[in-house]
C-alpha positions in Angstrom: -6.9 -29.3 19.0 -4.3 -31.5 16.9 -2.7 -29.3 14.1 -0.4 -31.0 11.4 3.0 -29.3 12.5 3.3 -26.7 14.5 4.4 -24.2 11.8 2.3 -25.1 8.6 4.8 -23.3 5.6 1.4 -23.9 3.1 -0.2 -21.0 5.4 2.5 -18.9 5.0 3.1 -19.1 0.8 -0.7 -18.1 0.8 -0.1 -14.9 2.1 2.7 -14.6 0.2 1.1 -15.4 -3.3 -2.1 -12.4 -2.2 0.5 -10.2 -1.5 1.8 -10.6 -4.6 -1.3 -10.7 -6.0 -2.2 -7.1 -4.5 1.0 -5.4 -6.2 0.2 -7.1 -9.2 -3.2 -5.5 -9.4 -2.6 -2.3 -8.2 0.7 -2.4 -10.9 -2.2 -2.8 -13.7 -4.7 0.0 -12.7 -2.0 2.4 -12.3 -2.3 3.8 -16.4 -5.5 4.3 -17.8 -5.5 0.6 -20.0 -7.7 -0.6 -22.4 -11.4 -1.8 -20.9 -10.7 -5.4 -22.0 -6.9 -5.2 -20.2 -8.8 -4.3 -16.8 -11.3 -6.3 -17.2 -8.7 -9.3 -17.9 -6.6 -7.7 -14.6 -10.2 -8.1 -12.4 -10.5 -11.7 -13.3 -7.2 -12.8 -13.0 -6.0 -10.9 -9.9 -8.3 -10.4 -7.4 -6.9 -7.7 -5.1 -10.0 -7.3 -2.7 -10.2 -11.3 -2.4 -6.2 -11.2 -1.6 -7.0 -8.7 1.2 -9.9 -10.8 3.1 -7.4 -13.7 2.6 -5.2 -11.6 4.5 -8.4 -10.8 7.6 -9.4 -14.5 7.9 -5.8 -16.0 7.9 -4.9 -13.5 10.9 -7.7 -14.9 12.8 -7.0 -18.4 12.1 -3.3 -18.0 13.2 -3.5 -15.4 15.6 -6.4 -17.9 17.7 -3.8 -20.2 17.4 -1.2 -18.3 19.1 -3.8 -17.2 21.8 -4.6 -21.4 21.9 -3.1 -22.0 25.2 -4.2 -23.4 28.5 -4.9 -20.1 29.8 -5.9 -16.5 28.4 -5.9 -14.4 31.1 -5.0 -10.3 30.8 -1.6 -10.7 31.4 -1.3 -13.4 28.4 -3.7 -11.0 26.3 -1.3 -8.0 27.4 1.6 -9.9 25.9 -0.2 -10.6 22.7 -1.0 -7.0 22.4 2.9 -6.4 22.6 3.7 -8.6 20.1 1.7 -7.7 17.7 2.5 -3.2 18.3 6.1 -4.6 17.4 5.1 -6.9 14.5 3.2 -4.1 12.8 4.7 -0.8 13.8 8.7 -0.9 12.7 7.7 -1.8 9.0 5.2 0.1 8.8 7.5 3.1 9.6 9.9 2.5 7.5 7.1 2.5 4.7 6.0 5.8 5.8 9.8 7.1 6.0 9.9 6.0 2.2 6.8 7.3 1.3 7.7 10.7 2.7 11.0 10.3 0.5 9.2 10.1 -2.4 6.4 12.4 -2.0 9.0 15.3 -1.2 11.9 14.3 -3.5 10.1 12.9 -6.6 6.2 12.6 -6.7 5.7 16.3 -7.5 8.6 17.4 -9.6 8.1 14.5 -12.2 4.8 14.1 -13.9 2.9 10.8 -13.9 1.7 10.1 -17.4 -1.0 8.5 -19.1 -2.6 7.5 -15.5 -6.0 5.9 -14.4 -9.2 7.6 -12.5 -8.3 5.1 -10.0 -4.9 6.4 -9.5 -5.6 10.0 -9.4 -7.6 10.1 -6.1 -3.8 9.0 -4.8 -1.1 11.5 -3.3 -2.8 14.7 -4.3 -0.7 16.9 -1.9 2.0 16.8 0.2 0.4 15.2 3.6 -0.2 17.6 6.3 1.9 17.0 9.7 -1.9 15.6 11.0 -2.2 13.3 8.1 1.7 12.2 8.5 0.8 11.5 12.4 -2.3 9.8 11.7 -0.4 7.3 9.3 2.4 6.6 11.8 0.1 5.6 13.9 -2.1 3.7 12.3 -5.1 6.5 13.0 -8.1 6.1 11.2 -7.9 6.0 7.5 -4.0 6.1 7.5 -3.5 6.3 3.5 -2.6 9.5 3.0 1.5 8.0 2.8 1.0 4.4 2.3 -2.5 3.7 0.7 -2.2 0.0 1.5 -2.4 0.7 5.2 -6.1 1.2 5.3 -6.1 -2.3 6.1 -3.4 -2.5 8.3 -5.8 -0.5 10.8 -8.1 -2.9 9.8 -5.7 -5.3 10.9 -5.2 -3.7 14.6 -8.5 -3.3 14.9 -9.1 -7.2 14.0 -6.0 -7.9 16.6 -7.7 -6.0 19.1 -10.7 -8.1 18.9 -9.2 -11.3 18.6 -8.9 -12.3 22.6 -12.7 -11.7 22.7 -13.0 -14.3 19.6 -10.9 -16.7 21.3 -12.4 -15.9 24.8 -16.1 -16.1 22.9 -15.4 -19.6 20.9 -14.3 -21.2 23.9 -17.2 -20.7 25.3 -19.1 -21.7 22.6 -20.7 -18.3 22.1 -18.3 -17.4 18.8 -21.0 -18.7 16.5 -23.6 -16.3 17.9 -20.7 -13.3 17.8 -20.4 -13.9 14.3 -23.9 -13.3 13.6 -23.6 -10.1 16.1 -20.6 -9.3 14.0 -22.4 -10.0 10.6 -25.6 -7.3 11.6 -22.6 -4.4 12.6 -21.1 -4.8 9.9 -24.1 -5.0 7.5 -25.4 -1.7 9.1 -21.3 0.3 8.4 -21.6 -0.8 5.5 -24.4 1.6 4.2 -22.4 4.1 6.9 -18.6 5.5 5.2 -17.5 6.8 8.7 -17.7 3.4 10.5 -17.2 1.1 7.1 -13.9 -0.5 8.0 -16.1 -2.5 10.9 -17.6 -4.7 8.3 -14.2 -6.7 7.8 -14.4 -7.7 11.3 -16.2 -10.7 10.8 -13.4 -12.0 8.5 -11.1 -12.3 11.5 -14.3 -14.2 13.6 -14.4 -16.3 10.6 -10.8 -17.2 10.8 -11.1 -17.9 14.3 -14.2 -20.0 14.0 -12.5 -22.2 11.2 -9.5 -22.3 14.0 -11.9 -23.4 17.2 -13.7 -26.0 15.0 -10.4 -27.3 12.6 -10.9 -30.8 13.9 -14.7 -31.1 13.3 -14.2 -29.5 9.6 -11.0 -31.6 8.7 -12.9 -34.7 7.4 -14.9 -32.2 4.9 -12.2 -30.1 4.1 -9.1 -33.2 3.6 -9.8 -33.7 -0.2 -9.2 -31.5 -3.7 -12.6 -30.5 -4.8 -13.4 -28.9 -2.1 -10.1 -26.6 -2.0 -10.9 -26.1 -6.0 -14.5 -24.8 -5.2 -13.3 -22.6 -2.6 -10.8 -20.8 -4.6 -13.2 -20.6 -7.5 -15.7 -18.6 -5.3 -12.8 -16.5 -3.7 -11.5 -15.4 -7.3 -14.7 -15.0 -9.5 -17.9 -14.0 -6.7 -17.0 -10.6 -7.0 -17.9 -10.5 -10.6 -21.2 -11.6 -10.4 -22.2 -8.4 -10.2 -20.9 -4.5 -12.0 -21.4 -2.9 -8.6 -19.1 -4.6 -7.2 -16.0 -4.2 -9.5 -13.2 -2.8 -8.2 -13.5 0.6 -9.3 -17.6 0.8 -8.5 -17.6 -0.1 -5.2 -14.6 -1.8 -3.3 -16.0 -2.1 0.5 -19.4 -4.0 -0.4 -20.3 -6.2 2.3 -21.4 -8.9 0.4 -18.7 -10.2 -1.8 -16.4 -9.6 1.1 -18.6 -11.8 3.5 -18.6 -14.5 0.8 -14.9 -14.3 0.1 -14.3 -14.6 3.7 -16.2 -17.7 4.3 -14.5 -19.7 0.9 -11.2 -18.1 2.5 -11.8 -20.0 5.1 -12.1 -23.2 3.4 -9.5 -22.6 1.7 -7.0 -22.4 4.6 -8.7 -25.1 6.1 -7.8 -27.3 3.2 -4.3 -26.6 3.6 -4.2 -26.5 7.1 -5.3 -30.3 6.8 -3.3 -32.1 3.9 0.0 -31.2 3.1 0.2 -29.5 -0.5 3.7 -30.3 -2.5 3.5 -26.5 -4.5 2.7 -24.5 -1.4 6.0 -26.1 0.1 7.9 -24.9 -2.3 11.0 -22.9 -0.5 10.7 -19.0 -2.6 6.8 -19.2 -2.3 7.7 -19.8 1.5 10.1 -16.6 1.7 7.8 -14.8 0.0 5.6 -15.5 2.5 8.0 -14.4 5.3 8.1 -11.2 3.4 5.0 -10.6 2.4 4.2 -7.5 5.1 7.0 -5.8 4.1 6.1 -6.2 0.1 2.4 -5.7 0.9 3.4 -2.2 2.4 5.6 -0.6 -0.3 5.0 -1.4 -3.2 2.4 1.2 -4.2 5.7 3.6 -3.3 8.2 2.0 -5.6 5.0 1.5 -8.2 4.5 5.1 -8.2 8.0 6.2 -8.7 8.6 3.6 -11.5 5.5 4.7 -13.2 6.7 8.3 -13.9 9.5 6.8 -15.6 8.0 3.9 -17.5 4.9 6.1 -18.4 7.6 8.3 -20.9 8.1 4.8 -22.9 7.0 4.6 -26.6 4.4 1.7 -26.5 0.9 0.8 -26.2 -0.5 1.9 -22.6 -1.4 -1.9 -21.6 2.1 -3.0 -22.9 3.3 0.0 -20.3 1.1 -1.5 -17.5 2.6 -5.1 -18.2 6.1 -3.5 -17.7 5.3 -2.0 -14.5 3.7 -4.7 -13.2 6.9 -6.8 -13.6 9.1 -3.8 -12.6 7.0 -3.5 -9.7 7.5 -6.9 -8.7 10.9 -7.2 -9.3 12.2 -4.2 -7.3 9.9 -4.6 -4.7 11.3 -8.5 -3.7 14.8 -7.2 -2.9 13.6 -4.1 -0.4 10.8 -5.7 0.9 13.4 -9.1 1.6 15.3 -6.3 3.2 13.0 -4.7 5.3 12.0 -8.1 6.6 15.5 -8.9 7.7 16.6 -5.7 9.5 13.3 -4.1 10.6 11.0 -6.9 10.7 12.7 -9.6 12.4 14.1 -7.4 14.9 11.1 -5.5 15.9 9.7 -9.4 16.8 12.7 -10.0 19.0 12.5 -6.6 20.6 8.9 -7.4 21.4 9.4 -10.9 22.8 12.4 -9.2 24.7 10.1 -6.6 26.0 7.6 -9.6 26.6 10.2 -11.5 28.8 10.6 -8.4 31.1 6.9 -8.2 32.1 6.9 -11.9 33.4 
C-alpha cells in the first residue's frame, strides 16, 4: 500500500485537537453549571467521540507500523516492546503526580461548588492495591489518573492488533469485525467485561488501514470529511440515554463514532489539509499523551482554588477550562521531552539488543 509520506503530521494534530478536546470537557463538568452551559459543553466538545478517535487512529497507525514484509513473533515481540515503553514512563509520572496531589492537597482543601459527575472522583486516598493496579495499567486503573481507563483500553487494543493485521492480510479482518461487533454488543449489557466493546474501534482502524487504497478515491474530496465529522460530533445526541452523564460506555454511539472516525482519518490520510499542518497543532500532537494523562490532576488542584472566586459558577468553569489548558501545555510539553521521548529510545535500544 502507497501512503502520502511516510509520517502524515495531519494524523498527528488530530490527536492532538481530541486531546484537547477531552481536557476541555472534563474542565467544564468539573462545577455544577447551569443545564444550558452543559448542554452547550456536550455539543461543542465531544469528549467520548475524542476518545474513539483516539481507538481507531491507534489501529490505523499501529497496522501501519506492523505493515512490513513479515510479521512473525519475533517482529510482534518487538512491537510489544515498543509500545510497554511508549505507554508506561508517562503514565508513571502521572501516577507519581497524582499521588502528590492526593496526599499533599486533594484532602486538606475543599473543592467547591462541584458537579455529580465530579464527585464519584478521588473519594479516598487509594489503597496500596488500587496504587498497584494503576501502575500497571490493571483493570480499571482510575483510582489515580481517571483518564487511564482507556489507556488499558489502549493495551488491550495493542495487544490485539498483530491478530488484526495477521487477520486483514488474510482477508478474514472483515469477518473479525463482525466477531468483534457481537463481543462487544454482548459486554456491553455486562459492566465487568464492558471495556471489550471498544475493541472493534481499533479493527476499524486497521480495516480503514488494509483497505486505504480501495477507499481513497471515495474519501479524496471535502464533503465527505464534513459529513464524517458531523456524525462524529452530534450522533451522540440523538438520543438522552446516551449523554454523557446517562450512560458513557453505550455501544452504539461508540460503534458509529468509530466508523465516521474512520473516514475521517482516511480523508486526511489521502489529501493534504493546509490547517492540520499547521506547526503548534503538530506539537500538540506530539504531546498529546502526556496532556491527555494529567490534566484531570492539574484540573482538580486548580479547581479548589478557582472554585473560592466571586462569579457565576459557569463563568468559574470557563476559567478553569482555560487554566486547565494553559498549565497543562507546559508540563505535558515537559513530560513529552524528558519521559516520553526517552522511554521510545530506551525501547528501540532494548529492541536493537534482541536482534
Amino acid at each position: 500500500m502507497k501512503v502520502r509520506h511516510a509520517h502524515i503530521p495531519e494524523l498527528q494534530s488530530i490527536r492532538g485537537i481530541a486531546a484537547a478536546v477531552v481536557l476541555l470537557h472534563h474542565s467544564s463538568f468539573l462545577f455544577a453549571t447551569t443545564p444550558h452551559f452543559r448542554l452547550w459543553s456536550e455539543v461543542v466538545l465531544n469528549a467520548h467521540a475524542a476518545v474513539m478517535l483516539f481507538f481507531v487512529l491507534s489501529g490505523y497507525v499501529l497496522s501501519r507500523s506492523l505493515s512490513g514484509p513479515q510479521l512473525d513473533l519475533k517482529r510482534i515481540g518487538e512491537f510489544y516492546v515498543a509500545r510497554a515503553f511508549r505507554i508506561y514512563p508517562a503514565l508513571w509520572l502521572a501516577c507519581a503526580i497524582g499521588l502528590t496531589y492526593l496526599a499533599f492537597l486533594h484532602f486538606k482543601i475543599p473543592t467547591l461548588h462541584f458537579s455529580n459527575w465530579y464527585v464519584s472522583f478521588f473519594q479516598s486516598f487509594p489503597s496500596p492495591d488500587k496504587i498497584l493496579v494503576n501502575f500497571t495499567l490493571g483493570k480499571e486503573p482510575a483510582a489515580i489518573v481517571p483518564p487511564s481507563w482507556s489507556i488499558f483500553v489502549e493495551m488491550i487494543g495493542s495487544l490485539a492488533l498483530p491478530a488484526f493485521v495477521i487477520a486483514n492480510r488474510e482477508k478474514l479482518g472483515i469477518w473479525l469485525f463482525v466477531l468483534l461487533v457481537g463481543l462487544a454488543a454482548i459486554a456491553s449489557s455486562n459492566p465487568k467485561i464492558g471495556y471489550l466493546i471498544y475493541l472493534p474501534s481499533f479493527s476499524i482502524g486497521a480495516l480503514a488501514f488494509r483497505y486505504h487504497d480501495r477507499l481513497k478515491p471515495y474519501f479524496a474530496n471535502l464533503p465527505v470529511l464534513i459529513l464524517c465529522l458531523v456524525v462524529v460530533q452530534f450522533f451522540r445526541l440523538l438520543s438522552p440515554d446516551w449523554r454523557f452523564e446517562q450512560k458513557y460506555v453505550a455501544f452504539p454511539p461508540a460503534l458509529v463514532e468509530s466508523i465516521f472516525a474512520a473516514g475521517v482519518v482516511l480523508c486526511v490520510a489521502v489529501r493534504p489539509v493546509a490547517f492540520l499542518r499547521n506547526p503548534f497543532l503538530v506539537w500538540l500532537g506530539d504531546i498529546s499523551y502526556s496532556l491527555y494523562l494529567i490534566h484531570f490532576i492539574l484540573m482538580s488542584a486548580l479547581a479548589k482554588f478557582i472554585g473560592t472566586l466571586q462569579a457565576p459558577v459557569d463563568v468559574l468553569a470557563v476559567a478553569l477550562m482555560l487554566a486547565t489548558f494553559a498549565a497543562s501545555i507546559p508540563l505535558a510539553w515537559l513530560a513529552y521531552s524528558f519521559i516520553e521521548k526517552p522511554g521510545i529510545a530506551l525501547g528501540k535500544k532494548l529492541i536493537g539488543t534482541m536482534k
